[in-house]
C-alpha positions in Angstrom: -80.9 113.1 20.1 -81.5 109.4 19.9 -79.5 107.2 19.3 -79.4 106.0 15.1 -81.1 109.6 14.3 -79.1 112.2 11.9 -80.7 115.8 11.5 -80.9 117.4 8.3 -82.2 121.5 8.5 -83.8 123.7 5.9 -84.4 127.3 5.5 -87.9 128.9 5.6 -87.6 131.5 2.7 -90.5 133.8 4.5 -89.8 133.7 8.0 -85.6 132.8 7.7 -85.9 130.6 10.2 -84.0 127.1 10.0 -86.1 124.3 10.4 -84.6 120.7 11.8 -85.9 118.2 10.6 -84.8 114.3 11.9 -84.5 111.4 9.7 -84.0 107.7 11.1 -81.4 106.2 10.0 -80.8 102.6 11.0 -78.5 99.1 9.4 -79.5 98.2 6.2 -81.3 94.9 6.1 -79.4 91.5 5.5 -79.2 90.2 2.4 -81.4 87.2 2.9 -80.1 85.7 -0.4 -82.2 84.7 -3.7 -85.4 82.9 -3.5 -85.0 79.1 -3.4 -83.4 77.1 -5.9 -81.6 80.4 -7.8 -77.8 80.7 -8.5 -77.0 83.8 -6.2 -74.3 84.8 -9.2 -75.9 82.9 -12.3 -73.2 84.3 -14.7 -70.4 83.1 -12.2 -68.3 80.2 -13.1 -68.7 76.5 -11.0 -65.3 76.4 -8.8 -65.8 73.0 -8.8 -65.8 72.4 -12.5 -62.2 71.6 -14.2 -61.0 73.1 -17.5 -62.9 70.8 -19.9 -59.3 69.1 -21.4 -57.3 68.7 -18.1 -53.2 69.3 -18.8 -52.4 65.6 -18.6 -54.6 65.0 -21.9 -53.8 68.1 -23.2 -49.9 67.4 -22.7 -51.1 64.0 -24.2 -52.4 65.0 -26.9 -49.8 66.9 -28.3 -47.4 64.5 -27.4 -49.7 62.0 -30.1 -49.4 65.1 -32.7 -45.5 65.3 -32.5 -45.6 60.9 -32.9 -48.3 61.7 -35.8 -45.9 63.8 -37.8 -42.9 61.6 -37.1 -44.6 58.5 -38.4 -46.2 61.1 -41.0 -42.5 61.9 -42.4 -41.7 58.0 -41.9 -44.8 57.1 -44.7 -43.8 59.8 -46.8 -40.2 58.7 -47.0 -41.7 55.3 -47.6 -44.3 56.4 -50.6 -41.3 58.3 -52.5 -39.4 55.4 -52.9 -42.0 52.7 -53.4 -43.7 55.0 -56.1 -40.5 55.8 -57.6 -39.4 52.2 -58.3 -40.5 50.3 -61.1 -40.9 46.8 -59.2 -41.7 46.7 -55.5 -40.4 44.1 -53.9 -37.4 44.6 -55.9 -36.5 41.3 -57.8 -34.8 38.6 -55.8 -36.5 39.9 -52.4 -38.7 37.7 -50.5 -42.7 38.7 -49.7 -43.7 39.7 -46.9 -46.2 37.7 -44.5 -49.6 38.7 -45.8 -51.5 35.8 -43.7 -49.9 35.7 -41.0 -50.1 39.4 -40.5 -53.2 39.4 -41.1 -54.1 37.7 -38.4 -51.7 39.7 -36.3 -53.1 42.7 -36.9 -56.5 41.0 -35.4 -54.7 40.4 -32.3 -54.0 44.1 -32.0 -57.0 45.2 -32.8 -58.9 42.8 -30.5 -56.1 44.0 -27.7 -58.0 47.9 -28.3 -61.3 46.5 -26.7 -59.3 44.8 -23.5 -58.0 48.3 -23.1 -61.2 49.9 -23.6 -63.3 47.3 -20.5 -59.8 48.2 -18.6 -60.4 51.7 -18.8 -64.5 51.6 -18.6 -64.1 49.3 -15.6 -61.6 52.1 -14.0 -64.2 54.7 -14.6 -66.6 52.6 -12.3 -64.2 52.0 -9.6 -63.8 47.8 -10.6 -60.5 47.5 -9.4 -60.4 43.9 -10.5 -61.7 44.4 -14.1 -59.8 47.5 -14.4 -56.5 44.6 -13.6 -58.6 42.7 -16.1 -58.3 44.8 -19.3 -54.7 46.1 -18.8 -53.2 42.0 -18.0 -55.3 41.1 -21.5 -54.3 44.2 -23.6 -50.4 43.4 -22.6 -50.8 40.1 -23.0 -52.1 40.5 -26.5 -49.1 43.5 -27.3 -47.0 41.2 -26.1 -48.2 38.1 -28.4 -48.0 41.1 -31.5 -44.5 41.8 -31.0 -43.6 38.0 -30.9 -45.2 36.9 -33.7 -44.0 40.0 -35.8 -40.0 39.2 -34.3 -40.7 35.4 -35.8 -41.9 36.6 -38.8 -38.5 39.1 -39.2 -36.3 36.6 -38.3 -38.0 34.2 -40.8 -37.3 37.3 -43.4 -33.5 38.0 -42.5 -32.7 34.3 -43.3 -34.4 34.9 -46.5 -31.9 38.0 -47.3 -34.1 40.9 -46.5 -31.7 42.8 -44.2 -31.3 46.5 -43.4 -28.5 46.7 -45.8 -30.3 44.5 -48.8 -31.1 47.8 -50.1 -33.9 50.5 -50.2 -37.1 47.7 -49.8 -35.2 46.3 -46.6 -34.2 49.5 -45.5 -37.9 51.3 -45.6 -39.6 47.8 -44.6 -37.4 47.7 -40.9 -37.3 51.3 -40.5 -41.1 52.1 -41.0 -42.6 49.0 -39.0 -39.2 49.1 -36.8 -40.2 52.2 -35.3 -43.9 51.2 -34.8 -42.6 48.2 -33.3 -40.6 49.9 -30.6 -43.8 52.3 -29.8 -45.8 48.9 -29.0 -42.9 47.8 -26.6 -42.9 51.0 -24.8 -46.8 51.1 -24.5 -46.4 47.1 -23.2 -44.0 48.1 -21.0 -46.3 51.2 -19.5 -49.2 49.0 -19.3 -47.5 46.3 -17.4 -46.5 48.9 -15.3 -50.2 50.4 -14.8 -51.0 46.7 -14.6 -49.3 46.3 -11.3 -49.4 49.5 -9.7 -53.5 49.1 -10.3 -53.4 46.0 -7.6 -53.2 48.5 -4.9 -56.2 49.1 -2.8 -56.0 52.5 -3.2 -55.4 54.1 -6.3 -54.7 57.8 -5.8 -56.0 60.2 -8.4 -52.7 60.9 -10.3 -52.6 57.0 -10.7 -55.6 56.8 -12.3 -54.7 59.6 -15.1 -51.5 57.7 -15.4 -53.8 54.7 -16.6 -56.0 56.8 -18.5 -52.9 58.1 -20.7 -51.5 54.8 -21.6 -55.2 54.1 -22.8 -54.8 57.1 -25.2 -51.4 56.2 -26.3 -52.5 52.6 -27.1 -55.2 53.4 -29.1 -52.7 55.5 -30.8 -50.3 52.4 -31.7 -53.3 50.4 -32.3 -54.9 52.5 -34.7 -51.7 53.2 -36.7 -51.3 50.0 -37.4 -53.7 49.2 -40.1 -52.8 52.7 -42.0 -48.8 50.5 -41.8 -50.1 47.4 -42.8 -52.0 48.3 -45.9 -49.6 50.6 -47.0 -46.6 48.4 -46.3 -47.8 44.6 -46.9 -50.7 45.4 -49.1 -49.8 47.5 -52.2 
């Protein structure tokens, strides 16, 4: 019997005779694939697509949800006892710096679109520009938290102190805190800024970046919702 060749018999009813009968049975054919330009497993997902929200951001991003409700609580605290007294300032305490936070809060807001050429200029592989954005944006936080520490001290020798009472207390507390988030986000961009002068910026390095952009934005845009409630009712 050949080689490849399997025999399969069957009976003649009328003469009881077993008939043999051979059936080829060779390799079944390659698979030559699907026709040109067609995903082979169109349902399948792309192995080289990440999760949509990688777990830096994600991580990130609730980290911004947990500082959202702490500075939540902070506001509320703030609204029961402005609402609840009948003059605000209290008489005898000194106004605060409309002006000259006015213009302060220009200078953080302006410091948002260094960090956003920073971050854009990253994206494009500009070392230099990326350098660029993050020197400006901590050069204007830094220029926020000066003028805002000459504008307290200018209030403490005027008598608002923590312990002048409930308006002093609330006023340092509430921007206090928001204060000490734009020193740490300085201090994490000037850290970026640096570590971006490498010639080779490894992928990690590069998230790092692109979560101090996200936590910025976060300080910046804070701000105004502080300063109207704060200096401006």
């Amino acid at each position: 019997m050949p080689r490849g060749e399997v025999v399969s018999s069957i009976v003649d009813v009328g003469t009881e005779q077993r008939i043999e009968i051979p059936s080829r049975v060779g390799a079944p054919p390659p698979f030559t694939g699907p026709p040109s330009g067609q995903d082979p497993f169109p349902w399948s997902p792309d192995p080289r697509a990440g999760p949509p929200v990688s777990n830096a951001r994600l991580g990130m991003l609730v980290f911004l949800a947990f500082e959202g409700m702490f500075f939540a609580g902070l506001i509320g605290m703030f609204l029961v006892f402005r609402l609840g007294s009948q003059f605000w300032p209290p008489v005898g305490q000194p106004r605060l710096p409309i002006l000259v936070t006015w213009a302060n809060t220009a200078i953080l807001l302006f410091s948002s679109w260094t960090m956003r050429n920073g971050l854009r200029a990253m994206r494009k592989g500009d070392r230099g520009g990326l350098t660029t954005g993050l020197s400006w944006t901590a050069l204007l936080g830094t220029a926020f938290l000066i003028v805002q520490g000459t504008e307290w001290l200018r209030l403490i020798r005027h008598g608002l102190t923590l312990s002048a009472g409930i308006y002093g207390a609330t006023f340092y507390t509430l921007i206090g805190c928001h204060g000490l988030h734009v020193l740490g986000a300085v201090i994490w961009l000037l850290i970026a800024r640096f570590g971006s002068r490498d010639t080779w910026l490894s992928a990690r390095r590069l998230v790092g970046v692109e979560l101090c952009g996200m936590y910025w934005y976060f300080v910046v845009g804070l701000w105004p919702v502080l300063f109207a409630l704060v200096y401006l009712s």
